[in-house]
C-alpha positions as CSV (number, residue, x, y, z in Angstrom):
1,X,198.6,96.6,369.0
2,X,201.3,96.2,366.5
3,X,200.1,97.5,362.8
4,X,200.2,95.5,360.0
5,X,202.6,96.3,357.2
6,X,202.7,98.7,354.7
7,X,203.6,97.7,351.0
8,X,206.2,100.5,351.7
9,X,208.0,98.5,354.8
10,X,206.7,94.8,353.5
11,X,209.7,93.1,353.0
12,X,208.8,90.8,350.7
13,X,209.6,92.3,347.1
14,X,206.4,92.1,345.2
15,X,204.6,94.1,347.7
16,X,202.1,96.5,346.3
17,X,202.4,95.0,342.8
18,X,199.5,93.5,341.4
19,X,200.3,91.2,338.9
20,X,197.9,89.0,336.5
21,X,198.8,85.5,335.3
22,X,197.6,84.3,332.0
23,X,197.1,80.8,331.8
24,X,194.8,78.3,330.3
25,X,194.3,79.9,326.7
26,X,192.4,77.8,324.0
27,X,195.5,76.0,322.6
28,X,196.0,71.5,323.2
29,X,198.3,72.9,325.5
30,X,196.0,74.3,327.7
31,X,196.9,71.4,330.3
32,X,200.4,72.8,330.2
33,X,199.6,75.7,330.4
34,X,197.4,75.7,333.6
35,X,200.4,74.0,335.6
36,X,203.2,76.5,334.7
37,X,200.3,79.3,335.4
38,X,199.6,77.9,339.2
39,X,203.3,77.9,339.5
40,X,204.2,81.1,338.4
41,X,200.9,82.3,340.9
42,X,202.1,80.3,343.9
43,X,205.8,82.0,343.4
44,X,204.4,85.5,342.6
45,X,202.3,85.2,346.0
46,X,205.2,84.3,348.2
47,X,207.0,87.7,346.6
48,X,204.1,89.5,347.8
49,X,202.3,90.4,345.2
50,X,198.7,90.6,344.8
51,X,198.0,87.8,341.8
52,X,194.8,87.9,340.0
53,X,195.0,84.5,338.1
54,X,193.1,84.4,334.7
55,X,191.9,81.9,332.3
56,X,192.7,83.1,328.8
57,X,189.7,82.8,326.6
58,X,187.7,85.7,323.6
59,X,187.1,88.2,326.5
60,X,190.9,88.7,327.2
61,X,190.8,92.2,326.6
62,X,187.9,92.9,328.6
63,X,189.1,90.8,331.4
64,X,192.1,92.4,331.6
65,X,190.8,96.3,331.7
66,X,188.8,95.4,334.5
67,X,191.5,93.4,336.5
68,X,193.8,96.9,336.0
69,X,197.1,94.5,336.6
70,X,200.6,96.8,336.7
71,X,201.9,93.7,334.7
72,X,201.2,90.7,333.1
73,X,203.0,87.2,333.7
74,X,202.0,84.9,330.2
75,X,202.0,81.6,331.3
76,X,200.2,80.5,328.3
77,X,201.5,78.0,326.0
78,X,201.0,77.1,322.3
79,X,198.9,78.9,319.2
80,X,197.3,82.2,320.6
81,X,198.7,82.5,323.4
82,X,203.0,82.4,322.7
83,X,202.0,82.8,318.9
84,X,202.0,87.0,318.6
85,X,198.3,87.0,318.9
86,X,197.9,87.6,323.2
87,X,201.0,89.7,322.9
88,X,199.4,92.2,320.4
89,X,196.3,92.4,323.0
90,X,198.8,93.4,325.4
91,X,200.6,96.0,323.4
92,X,197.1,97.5,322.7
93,X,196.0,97.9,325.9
94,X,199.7,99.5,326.8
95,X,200.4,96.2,329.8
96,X,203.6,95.8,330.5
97,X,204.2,91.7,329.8
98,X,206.6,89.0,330.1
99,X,208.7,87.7,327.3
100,X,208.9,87.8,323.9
101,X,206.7,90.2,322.1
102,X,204.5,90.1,318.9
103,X,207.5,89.5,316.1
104,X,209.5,87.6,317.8
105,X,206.7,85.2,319.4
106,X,205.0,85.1,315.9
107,X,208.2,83.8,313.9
108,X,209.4,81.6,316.6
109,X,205.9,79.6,316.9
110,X,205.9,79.8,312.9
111,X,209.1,76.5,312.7
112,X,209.0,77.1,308.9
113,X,209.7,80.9,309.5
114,X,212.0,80.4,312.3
115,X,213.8,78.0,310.1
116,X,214.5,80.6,307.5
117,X,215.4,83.2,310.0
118,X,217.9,80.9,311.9
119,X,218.9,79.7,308.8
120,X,219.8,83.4,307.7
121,X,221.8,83.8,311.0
122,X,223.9,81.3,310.3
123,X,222.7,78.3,312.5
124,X,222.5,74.8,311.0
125,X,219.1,73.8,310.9
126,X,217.2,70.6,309.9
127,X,216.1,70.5,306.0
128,X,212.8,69.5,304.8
129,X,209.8,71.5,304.2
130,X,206.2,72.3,304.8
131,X,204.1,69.7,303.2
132,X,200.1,69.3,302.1
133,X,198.8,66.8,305.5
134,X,196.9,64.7,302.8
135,X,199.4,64.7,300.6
136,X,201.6,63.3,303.6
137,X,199.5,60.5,304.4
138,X,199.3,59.0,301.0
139,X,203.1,58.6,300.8
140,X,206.6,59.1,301.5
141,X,207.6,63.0,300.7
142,X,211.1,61.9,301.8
143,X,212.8,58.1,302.6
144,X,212.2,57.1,306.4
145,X,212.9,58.0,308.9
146,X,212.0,61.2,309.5
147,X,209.7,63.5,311.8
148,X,206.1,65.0,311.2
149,X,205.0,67.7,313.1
150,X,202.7,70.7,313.2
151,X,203.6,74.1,312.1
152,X,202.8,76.1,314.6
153,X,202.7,73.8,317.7
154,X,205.0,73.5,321.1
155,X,205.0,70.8,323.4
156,X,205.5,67.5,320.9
157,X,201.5,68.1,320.2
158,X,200.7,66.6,317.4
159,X,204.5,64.8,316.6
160,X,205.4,61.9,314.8
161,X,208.4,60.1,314.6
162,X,208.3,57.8,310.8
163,X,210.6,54.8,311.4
164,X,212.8,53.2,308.7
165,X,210.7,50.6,307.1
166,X,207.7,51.8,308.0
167,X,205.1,51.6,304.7
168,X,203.2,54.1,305.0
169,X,203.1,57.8,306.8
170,X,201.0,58.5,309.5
171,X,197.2,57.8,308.4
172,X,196.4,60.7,311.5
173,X,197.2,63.2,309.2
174,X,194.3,62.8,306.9
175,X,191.6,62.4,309.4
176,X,189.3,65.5,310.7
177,X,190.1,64.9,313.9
178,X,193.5,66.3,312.8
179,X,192.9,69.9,313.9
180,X,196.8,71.1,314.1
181,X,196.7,73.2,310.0
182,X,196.6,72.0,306.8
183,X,200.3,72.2,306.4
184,X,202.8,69.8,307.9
185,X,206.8,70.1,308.9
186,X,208.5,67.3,307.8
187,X,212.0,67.1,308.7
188,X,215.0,64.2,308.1
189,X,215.3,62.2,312.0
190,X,218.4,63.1,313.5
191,X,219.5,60.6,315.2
192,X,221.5,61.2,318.7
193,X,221.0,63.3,321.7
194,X,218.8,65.8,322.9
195,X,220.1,68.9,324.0
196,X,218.2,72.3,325.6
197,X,219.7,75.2,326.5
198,X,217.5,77.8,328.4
199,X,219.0,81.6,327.8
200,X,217.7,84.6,330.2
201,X,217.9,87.3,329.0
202,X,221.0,87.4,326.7
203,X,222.7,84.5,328.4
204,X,222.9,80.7,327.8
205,X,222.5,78.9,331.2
206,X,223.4,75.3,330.7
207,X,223.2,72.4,328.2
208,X,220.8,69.4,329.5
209,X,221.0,66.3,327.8
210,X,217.3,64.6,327.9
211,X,217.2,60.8,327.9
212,X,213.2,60.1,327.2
213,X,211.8,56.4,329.1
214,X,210.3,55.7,326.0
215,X,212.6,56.5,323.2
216,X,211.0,59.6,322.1
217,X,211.0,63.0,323.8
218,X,207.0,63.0,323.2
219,X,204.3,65.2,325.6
220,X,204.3,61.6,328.2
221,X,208.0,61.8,328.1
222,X,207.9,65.9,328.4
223,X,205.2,66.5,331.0
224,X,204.6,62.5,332.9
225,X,206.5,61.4,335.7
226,X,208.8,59.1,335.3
227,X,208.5,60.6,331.7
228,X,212.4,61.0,330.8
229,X,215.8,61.7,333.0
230,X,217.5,65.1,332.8
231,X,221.3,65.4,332.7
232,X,222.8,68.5,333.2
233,X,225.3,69.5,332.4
234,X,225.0,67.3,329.4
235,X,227.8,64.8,329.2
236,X,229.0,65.7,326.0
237,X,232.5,67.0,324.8
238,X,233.0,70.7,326.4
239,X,233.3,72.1,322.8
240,X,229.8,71.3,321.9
241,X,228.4,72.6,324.9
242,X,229.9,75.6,324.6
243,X,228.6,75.6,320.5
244,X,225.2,74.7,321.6
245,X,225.0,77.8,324.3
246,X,226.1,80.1,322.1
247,X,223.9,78.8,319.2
248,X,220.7,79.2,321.7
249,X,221.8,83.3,322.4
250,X,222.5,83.1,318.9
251,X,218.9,82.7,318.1
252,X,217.1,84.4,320.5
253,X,218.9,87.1,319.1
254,X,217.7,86.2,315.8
255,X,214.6,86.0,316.5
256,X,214.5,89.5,318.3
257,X,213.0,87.2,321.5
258,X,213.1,88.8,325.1
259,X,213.3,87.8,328.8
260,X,213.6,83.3,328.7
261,X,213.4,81.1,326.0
262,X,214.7,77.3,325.6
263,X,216.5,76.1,322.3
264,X,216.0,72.6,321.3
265,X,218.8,70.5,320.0
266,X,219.8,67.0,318.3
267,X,223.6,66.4,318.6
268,X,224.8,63.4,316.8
269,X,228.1,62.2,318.1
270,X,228.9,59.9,315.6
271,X,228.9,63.0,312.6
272,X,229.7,65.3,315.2
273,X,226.9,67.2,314.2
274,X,224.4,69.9,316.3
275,X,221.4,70.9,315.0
276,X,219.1,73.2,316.1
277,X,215.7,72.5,316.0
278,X,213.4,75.0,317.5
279,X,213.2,78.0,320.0
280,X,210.6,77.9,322.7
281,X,209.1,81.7,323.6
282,X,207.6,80.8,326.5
283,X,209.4,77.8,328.2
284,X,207.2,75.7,330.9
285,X,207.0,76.2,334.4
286,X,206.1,72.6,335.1
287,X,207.9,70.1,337.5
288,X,209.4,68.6,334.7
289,X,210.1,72.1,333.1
290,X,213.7,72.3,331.8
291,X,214.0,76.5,331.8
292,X,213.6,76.3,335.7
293,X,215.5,73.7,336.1
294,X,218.8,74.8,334.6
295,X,218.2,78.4,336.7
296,X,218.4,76.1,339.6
297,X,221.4,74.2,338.4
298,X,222.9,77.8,338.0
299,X,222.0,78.6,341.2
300,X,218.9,81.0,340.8
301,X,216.3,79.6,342.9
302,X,212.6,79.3,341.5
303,X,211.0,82.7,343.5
304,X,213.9,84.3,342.0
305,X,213.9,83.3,338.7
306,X,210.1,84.7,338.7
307,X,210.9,88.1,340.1
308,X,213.8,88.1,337.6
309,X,211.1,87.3,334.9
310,X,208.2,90.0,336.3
311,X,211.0,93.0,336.5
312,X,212.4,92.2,333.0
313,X,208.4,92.3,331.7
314,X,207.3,96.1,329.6
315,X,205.9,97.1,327.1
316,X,206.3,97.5,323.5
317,X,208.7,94.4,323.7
């Protein structure tokens, strides 16, 4: 009777590894969060590897000491999880982890930080400001339109989109079932495309134009199907692609982020103008994700793009 196989002569790559998956967390993005952690545990099973899927919650640290992973895959999305807080769990229990670490994933989840860093770097960035939520509700801080949008969210949680002519801001705000900080971003609407560029590792993969079924690139449009079309390469003139890529690398840079992010853009063609609006630490890894996508476009296949991701993992980061 033939033996079975050793991790040593197991072809599949993964073999031997034992790798845990954070997903869940305690963020709004939780649902997010619990797709892009199956996927990454499906993936990480047909690479061989022996998966121990957990549900971030309080007793992360614990959890994670008894599980005794040789690295951890952070599928979680949103505040706590991609905000510098997990990461400096990790770093104290010396876990090698996937990418960015505590500075980087703190300033990038902070968009009034970022913006100042970015902004430092050289990139054009969106004005406007951090803003009192009460204070927003009562009134205009700025003339219409413009955007309203937690400080320290991801995934259009929380967004609003103010319309020219509207009379009044978004009453939401001022109501304690707001639970998204006291302190609103408030930014002019720029009108036009938008653009996301994933980069791995330190380069730009592609420039995909998103055309949203309702109008607005909202969490429906992100995560529901049907929710918007994906273009890529964006059809756009080959001089702002090439401006947009090089912005993204440009900021994870900044930033000091590691393995893949996703810059967001708005590219208005009538000003000719690009914009950068955010970086993503921790891009999804859901049907509709746009990181995984582009891999794909570029010819990296999903199983690879997640061993790519496990072998780029350590620790400090």
């Amino acid at each position: 009777m033939t033996a079975a196989p050793s991790a040593k002569t197991d072809p599949r790559p993964l073999a031997g590894r034992r790798v845990a998956v954070l997903k869940g967390g305690l963020s709004p993005e939780r649902p997010v969060s619990l797709v892009s952690g199956k996927a990454y545990a499906d993936a990480l099973r047909r690479l061989g590897a022996e998966v121990v899927e957990i549900d971030a919650g309080r007793d992360l640290a614990q959890v994670l000491v008894a599980a005794r992973p040789d690295v951890v895959v952070n599928a979680l999305h949103g505040a706590w999880g991609e905000d510098g807080c997990v990461q400096g769990v990790l770093e104290t229990l010396n876990l090698p982890y996937t990418h960015s670490g505590v500075l980087a994933s703190a300033l990038a989840m902070d968009k009034a930080k970022a913006k100042a860093v970015l902004a430092a770097a050289g990139l054009r960035v969106p004005g406007g400001g951090l803003f009192d939520r009460h204070l927003a509700a009562r009134d205009h801080v700025m003339p219409p339109p413009y955007v309203v949008k937690p400080n320290a969210q991801g995934s259009s949680v929380g967004v609003f989109l103010v319309f020219e002519g509207a009379n009044r801001p978004p009453q939401e705000l001022a109501t304690d079932s707001w639970t998204f900080g006291e302190e609103v971003m408030i930014e002019p609407y720029i009108a036009g495309k938008e653009l996301s560029v994933a980069v791995m590792g330190d380069r730009a993969l592609a420039v995909t134009d998103i055309l949203p079924s309702t109008g607005f690139y909202d969490f429906a449009a992100k995560y529901g199907e049907g929710g918007s079309n994906h273009v890529i390469p964006a059809d756009i003139p080959e001089r702002v692609s090439t401006a947009a890529m090089r912005m993204a690398e440009a900021a994870h840079a900044a930033l000091g982020c590691r393995g893949l992010t996703r810059s967001d853009f708005r590219y208005d063609p009538v000003k000719d103008d690009l914009v950068l609006l955010e970086v993503n630490t921790q891009p999804g890894f859901t049907p509709t994700s746009l990181a995984p996508e582009q891999a794909a476009w570029c010819g990296i296949e999903f199983d690879r793009l997640v061993m790519w991701i496990v072998e780029d993992a350590g620790c400090p980061r």
